[in-house]
Residue, then its C-alpha position, 0 to 999 in steps of 0.5 A: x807184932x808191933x806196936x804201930x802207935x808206938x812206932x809211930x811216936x818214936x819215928x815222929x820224935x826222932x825225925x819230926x820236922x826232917x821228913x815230910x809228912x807224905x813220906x812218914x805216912x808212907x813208912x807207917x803205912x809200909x811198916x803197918x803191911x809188913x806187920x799184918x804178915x806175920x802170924x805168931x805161933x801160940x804153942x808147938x802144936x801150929x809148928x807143924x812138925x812132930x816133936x821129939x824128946x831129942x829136941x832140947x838136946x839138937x836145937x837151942x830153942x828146944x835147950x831155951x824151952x827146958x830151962x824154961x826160956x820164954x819164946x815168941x815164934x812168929x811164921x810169915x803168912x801169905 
């Protein structure tokens, strides 16, 4: 889900010389875990719920998904 090099360079640019390094490797090490917990959903099939022809009219994601939005959904594992 997230790009950990990109992260990475965006929290070295922006603190740099602020932070310890002990302390950086830590937050990248911390964002690293959160990331690996969670799953992204390929299609509705893994929701795990039926789908129904009323969904586009009851739920906004379903409303994005028939005007042709592009979705990401994610589900947290473990």
């Amino acid at each position: 889900m997230l790009n950990l090099a990109q992260v990475e360079r965006i929290l070295q640019e922006e603190l740099g010389d602020r932070v310890a390094q002990e302390l950086f490797d830590r937050v990248i090490d911390r964002l690293a875990e959160a990331d690996g917990r969670w799953q992204e959903l390929e299609d509705e099939s893994q929701f795990g719920y039926n789908f129904s022809i009323q969904c586009p009219d009851i739920c906004l994601i379903g409303a994005l998904a028939r005007e042709g939005g592009r979705l990401r959904v994610f589900r947290e594992v473990g």
